[in-house]
C-alpha positions in Angstrom: 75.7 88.9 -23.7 72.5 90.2 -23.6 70.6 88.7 -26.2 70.1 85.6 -28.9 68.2 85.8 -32.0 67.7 82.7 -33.2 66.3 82.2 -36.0 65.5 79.0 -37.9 64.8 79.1 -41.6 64.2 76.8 -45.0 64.8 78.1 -48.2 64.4 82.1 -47.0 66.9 83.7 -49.0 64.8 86.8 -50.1 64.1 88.0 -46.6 67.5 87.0 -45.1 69.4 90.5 -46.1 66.4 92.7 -44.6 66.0 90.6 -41.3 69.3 91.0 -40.4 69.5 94.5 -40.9 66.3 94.9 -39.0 67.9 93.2 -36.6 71.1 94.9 -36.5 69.1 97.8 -36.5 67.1 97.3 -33.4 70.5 95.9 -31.7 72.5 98.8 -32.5 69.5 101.5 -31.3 68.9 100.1 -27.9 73.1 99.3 -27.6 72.5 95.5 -26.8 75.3 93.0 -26.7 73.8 90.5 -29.1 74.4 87.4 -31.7 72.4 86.4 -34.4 71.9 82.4 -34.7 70.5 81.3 -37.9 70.1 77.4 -38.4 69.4 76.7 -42.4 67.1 73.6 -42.1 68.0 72.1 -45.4 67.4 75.1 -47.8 67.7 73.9 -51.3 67.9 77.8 -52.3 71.1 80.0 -52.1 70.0 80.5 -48.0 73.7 79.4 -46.8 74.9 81.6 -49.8 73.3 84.1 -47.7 74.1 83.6 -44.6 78.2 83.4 -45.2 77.6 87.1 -47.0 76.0 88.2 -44.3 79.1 86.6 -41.4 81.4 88.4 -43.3 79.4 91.7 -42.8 78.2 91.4 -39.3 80.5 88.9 -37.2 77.4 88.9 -34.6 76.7 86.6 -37.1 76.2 82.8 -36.7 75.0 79.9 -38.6 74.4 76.3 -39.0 73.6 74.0 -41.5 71.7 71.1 -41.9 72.6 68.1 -44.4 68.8 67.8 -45.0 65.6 69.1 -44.0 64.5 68.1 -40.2 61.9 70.6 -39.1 61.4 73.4 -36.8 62.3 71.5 -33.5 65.0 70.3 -34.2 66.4 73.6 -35.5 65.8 75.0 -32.3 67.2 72.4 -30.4 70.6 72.9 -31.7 70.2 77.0 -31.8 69.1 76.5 -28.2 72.6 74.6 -27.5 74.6 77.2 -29.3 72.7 80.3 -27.3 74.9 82.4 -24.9 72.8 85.8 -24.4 70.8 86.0 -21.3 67.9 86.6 -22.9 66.9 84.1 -26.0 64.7 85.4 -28.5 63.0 83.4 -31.7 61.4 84.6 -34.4 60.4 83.1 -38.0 62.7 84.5 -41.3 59.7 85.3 -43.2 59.5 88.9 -41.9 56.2 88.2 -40.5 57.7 88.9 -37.0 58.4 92.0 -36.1 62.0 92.8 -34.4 61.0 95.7 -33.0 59.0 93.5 -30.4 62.6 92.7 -29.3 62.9 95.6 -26.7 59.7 95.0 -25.1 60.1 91.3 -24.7 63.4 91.5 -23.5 62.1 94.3 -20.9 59.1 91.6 -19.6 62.1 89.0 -18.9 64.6 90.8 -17.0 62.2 93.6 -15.5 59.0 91.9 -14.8 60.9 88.3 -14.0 59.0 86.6 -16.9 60.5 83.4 -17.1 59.2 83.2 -21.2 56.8 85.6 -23.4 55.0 84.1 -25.8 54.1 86.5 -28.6 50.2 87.0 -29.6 49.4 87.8 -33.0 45.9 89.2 -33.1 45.8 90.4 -36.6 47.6 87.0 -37.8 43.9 85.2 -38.9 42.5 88.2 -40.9 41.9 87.0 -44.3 42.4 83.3 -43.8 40.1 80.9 -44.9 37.5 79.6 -42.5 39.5 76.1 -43.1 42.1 77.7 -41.3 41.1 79.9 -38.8 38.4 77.2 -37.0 41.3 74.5 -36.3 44.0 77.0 -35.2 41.2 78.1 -32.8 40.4 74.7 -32.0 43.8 73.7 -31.5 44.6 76.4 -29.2 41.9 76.3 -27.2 42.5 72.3 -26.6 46.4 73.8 -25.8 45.1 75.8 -23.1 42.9 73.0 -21.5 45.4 70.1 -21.4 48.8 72.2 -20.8 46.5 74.3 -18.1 48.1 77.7 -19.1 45.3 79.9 -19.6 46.9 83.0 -20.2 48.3 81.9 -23.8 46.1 82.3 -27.3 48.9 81.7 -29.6 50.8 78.6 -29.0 52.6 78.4 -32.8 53.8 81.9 -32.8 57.3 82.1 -33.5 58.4 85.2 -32.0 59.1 83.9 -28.2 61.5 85.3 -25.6 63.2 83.2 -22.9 65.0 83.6 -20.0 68.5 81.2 -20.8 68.2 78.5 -18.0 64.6 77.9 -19.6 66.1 76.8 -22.9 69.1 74.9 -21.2 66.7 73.1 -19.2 63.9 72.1 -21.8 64.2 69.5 -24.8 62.5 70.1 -27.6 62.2 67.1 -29.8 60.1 65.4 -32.6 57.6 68.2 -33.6 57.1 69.6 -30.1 58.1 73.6 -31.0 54.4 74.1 -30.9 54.5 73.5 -27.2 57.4 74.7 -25.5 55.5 76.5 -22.8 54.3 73.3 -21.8 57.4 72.2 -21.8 59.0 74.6 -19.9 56.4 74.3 -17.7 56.5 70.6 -16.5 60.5 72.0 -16.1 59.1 74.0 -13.3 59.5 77.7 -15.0 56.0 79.0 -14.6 56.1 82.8 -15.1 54.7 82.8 -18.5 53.2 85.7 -20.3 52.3 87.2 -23.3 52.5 90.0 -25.3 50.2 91.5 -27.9 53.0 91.7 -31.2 52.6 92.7 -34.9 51.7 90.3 -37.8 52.9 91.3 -41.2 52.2 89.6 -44.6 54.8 88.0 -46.0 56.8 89.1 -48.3 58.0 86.6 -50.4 57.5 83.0 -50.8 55.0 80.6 -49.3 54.5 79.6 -46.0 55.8 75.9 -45.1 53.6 74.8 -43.0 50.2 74.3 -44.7 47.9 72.0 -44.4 45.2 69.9 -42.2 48.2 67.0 -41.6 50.3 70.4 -39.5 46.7 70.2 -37.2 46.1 66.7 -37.1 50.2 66.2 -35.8 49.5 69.4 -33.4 47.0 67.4 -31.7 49.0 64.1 -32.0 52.1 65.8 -30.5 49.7 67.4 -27.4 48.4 64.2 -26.0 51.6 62.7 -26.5 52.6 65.4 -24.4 50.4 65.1 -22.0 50.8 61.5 -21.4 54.1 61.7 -21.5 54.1 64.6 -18.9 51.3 63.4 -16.3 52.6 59.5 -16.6 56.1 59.1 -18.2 57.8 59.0 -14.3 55.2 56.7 -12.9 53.7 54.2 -15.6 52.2 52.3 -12.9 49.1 54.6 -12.2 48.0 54.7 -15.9 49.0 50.4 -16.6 47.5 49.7 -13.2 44.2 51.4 -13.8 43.6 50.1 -17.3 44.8 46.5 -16.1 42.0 47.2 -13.2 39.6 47.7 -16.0 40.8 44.3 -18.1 40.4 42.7 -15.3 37.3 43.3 -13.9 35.8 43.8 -17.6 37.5 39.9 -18.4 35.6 38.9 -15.0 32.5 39.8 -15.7 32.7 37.8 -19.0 33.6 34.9 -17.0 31.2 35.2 -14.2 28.7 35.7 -18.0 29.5 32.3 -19.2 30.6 30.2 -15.9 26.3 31.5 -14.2 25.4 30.5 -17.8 27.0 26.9 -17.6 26.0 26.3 -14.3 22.2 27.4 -14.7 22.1 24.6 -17.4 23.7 21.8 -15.4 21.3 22.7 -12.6 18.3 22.9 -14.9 19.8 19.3 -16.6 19.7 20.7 -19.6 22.1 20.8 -22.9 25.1 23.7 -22.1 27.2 24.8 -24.8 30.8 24.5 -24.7 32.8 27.5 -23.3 34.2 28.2 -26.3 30.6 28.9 -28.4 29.8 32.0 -26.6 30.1 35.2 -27.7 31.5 36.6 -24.0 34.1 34.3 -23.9 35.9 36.5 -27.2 34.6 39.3 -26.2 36.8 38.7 -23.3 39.5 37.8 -24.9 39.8 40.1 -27.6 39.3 42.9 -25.0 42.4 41.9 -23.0 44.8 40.9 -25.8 44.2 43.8 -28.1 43.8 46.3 -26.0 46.7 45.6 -23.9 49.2 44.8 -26.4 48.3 48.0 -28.8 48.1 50.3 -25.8 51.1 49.1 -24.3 53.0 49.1 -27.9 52.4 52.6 -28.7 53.6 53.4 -24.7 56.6 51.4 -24.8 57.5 52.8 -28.2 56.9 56.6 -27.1 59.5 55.8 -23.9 61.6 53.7 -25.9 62.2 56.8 -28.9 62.8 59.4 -25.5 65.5 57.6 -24.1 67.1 57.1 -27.5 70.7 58.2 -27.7 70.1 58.8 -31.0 66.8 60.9 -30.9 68.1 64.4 -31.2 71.1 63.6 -33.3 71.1 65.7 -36.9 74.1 65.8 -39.3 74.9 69.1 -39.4 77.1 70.3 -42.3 78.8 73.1 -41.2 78.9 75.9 -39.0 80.1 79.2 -38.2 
């Protein structure tokens, strides 16, 4: 097969009829083998409705459904699953992607041995508000820095193409959608481009994903990332530094108080008990709070990863 579309979707059901003839459309013109995945995250609308319309129409068709609302990752974890074509390709159901991009990204995976295109949407900020254009900046500047792929502006857009073992070989998870090129680059597929696509305005509806909490989780979800990426298979190197530190920062204290007590008992004068000085809490406080919270929210991160249960959705049905 040569091509997935997989597209995930919540409560859609105006643009659902014209994306998949603008898919079909594309599909039919440039005589690709293809199927259409759409995983409904929990639409409370007539989506599903929809979507069974449309299998009866095009049997290229597919679907699945969740019981409830999980997010975009997840979605694309179990579309990624289900994929078959050589050549995965996602894209958002608000219409705001373009399919005709399809051709071209397909060409820049099997032609020029791209290994995943990320699409760049230069129009995409014209008209937003300052509140959102200076964080989506921000954020993808920070992207570039920490993932070290300095190629990509765009790290949210949907509309993504992927050569198949990249999506068999990467787990998306949590809220991480934002970075699977870093992900599929710690996986060792680093041929990643872009290409320039069209923005639209949507249609109908509201966007989803509004919001300062959608930046503050994008940064949230990087450094976990990161840490997970740079110290996830050898632990030691980050809890050996920052015990080095402890240590020598607990030592110091001591070394404080111990010259302090024995300057006094050389000089005959009064010394405080240990206890009274500052240093000795400072001390302590250091090494108990820091190392407990630090090694609580590590602990917990590794602990939710190797979690039978952490990319397990109910899924209603399926087709």
């Amino acid at each position: 097969m040569d091509i997935t579309v997989l597209v995930p979707l919540y409560n859609e059901e105006e643009s659902l009829v014209e994306l998949h003839a603008w898919i079909k459309r594309v599909m039919d013109e440039n005589h690709f083998t293809y199927e259409i995945i759409f995983v409904n995250d929990g639409s409370t609308d007539n989506s599903w409705k929809v979507l069974q319309d449309l299998q009866k129409e095009n049997p290229e068709v597919h679907a699945i459904r969740f019981r409830r609302n999980y997010g975009k990752s997840p979605a694309l974890y179990c579309g990624f699953a289900r994929a078959e074509g050589d050549v995965v390709i996602t894209m958002d159901a608000d219409l705001q992607d373009s399919p005709d991009e399809i051709p071209e990204l397909r060409r820049m995976i099997v032609e020029d041995g791209y290994d995943l295109v990320s699409g760049y949407k230069m129009n995409r900020s014209q008209g937003d508000p300052l509140s959102k254009t200076i964080p989506t900046k921000l954020f993808n500047a920070t992207a570039r820095k920490v993932s070290g792929i300095k190629n990509l502006h765009d790290f949210n857009c949907g509309l993504k193409a992927y050569r198949k073992e990249v999506i068999k070989n990467i787990e998306v998870f949590g809220e991480m959608h934002r970075y699977i090129p870093y992900l599929a680059k710690e996986a060792g597929f680093s041929r990643i481009g872009e290409k320039r696509v069209h923005h639209q305005a949507r249609k109908h509806g509201k966007s989803k994903f509004m919001g300062w909490n959608r930046f503050v989780n994008g940064y949230l979800d990087l450094i976990t990332l990161w840490f997970l990426s740079t110290f996830g298979k050898k632990p030691m190197h980050v809890f050996g530094f920052l015990g080095s530190i402890m240590f020598i920062l607990g030592f110091l204290a001591v070394l404080t108080v111990g010259g302090n007590k024995l300057y006094c008992l050389i000089a005959g004068i009064p010394h405080p008990l240990v206890t009274s000085s500052p240093y000795f809490y400072i001390a302590l406080t250091m090494m108990i709070l820091g190392t407990q919270l630090f090694l609580a929210g590590f602990l917990g991160e590794l602990i939710s990863r190797n979690s039978q249960e952490r990319n397990k959705y109910h899924i209603a049905e399926e087709f």
